[in-house]
N, C-alpha and C positions, 0 to 999 in steps of 0.2 A: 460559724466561724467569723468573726470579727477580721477588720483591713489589716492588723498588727497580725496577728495570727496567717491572715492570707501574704502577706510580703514577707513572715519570717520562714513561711514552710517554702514562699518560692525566692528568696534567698538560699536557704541549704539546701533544697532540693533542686530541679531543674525549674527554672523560669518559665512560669506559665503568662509569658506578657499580653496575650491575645487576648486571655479572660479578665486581666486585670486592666487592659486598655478597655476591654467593650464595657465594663463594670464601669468603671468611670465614666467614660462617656456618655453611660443610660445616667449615669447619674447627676453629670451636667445639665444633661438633654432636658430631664425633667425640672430641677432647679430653675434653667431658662425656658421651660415650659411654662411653669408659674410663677415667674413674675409676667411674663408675657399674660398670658391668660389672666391675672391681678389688673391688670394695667386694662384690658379689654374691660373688665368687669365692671373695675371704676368707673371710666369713661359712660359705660352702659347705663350706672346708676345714676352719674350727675346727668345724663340724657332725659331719664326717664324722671328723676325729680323736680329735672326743669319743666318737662311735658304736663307734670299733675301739678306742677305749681308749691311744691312741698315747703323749697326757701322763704316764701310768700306766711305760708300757715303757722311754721316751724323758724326758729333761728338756722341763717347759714351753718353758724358752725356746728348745731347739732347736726346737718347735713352732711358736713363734713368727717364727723364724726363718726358716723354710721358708714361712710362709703371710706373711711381709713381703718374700721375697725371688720370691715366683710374684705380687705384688700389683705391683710395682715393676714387673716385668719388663710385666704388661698394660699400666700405665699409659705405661710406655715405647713399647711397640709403638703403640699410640691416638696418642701425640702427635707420633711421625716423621710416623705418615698423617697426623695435622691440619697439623703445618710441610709436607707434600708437597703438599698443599692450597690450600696461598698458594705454589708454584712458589717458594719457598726452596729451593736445594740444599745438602743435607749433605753435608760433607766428611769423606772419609776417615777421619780423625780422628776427628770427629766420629760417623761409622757404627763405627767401631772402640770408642770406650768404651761405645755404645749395644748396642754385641751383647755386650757383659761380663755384663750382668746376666740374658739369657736362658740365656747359653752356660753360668754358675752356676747355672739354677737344672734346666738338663738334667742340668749333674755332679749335681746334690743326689738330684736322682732316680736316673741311675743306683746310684749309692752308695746311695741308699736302697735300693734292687731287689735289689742286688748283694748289698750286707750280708743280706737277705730271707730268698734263696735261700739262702748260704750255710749260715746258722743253719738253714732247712728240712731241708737235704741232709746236713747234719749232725748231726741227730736222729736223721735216716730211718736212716743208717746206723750209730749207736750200734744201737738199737734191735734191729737183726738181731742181735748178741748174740754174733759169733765172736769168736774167742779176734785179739788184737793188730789187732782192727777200728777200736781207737780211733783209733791211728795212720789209717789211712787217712782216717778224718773229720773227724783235725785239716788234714791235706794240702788235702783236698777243699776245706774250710771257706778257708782259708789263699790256697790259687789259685783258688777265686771271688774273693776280697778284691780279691786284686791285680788281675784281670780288670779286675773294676770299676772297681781303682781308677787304672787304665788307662783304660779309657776314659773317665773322668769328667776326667782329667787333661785328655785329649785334647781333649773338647769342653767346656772352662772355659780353654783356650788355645788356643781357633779363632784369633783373629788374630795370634798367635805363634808357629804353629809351630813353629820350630825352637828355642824356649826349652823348650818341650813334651819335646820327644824328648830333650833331655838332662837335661831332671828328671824323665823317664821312664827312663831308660837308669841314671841315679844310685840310684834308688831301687831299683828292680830289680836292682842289685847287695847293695845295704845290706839289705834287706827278705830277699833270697832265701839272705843267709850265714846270717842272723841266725836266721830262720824254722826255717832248716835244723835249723841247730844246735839248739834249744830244741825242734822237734818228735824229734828222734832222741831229747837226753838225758831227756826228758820220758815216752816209750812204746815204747825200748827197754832191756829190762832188761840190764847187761853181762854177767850171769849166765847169760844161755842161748843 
């Protein structure tokens, strides 16, 4: 039963106001749950980016960026359960632009993760010191990228699937000529 449905049956019938005050109020409660809880989160994050030094590595605003787009996504979540609250139902549509802004901010992470690693795994294996090792650390480096950026693709177009797989399938053409090429003429000499 929807809010319209719930105040027109207790319109004609007898006034159920206890149920429709306490419905509200959880529904408040929780709305001011998350922003509150948003507002902690943020804070949490510029804490902790300042701690690892991330502004330093990364541009502010993409820092900003990442701690507006995990802040959005909370207050999002909070407020479908507060409209769930008053037995309003969202439509489709509706649930579709609302999983936008979590489904970006799992790609941001994975990308962030992904990018991570690769940089880690790419040191690790400069560092060993063989002769034409670079090559294989640019590869290495190169196919976490795309991993990642594979899957970040993937889950930033949950509700599109099939737009997904062909601007996963395009790029992974474009990316993998391209890559090719520039990692060969780049760390193999034509000389030997």
């Amino acid at each position: 039963m929807d809010f319209r449905e719930l105040l027109k049956t207790n319109f004609i019938e007898k006034i159920d106001t206890r149920l429709l005050i306490l419905k509200v109020i959880l529904a408040v409660g929780l709305i001011v749950m998350g922003v509150i809880f948003g507002r902690i989160v943020n804070i949490g994050l510029k804490r902790f980016f300042d701690r690892i030094g991330l502004e330093k590595k990364i541009k502010k605003g993409v820092c900003d960026l990442i701690r507006a787009i995990i802040r959005w996504s909370i207050y999002t979540a909070f407020f479908i359960g507060g409209i769930s609250q008053l037995g309003i139902s969202t439509t489709k549509a509706v649930t579709n632009v609302l999983v936008i802004v979590p489904s970006f901010v799992g790609a941001l992470l994975i990308l962030m993760t992904g990018f991570g690693l690769a940089y880690f795994l790419r040191r690790i294996i400069n560092e060993s010191g063989e002769k034409h090792i670079n090559a294989l650390s640019e590869s290495m480096f190169y196919f976490i990228i795309y991993i990642s950026g594979v899957y970040a693709l993937k889950t930033a177009f949950i509700p599109i699937e099939e737009i997904s797989n062909n601007i996963i399938l395009v790029l992974t053409a474009s990316f993998g000529v391209v890559g090719a090429y520039f990692i060969i003429k780049r760390n193999l000499d034509p000389h030997t």
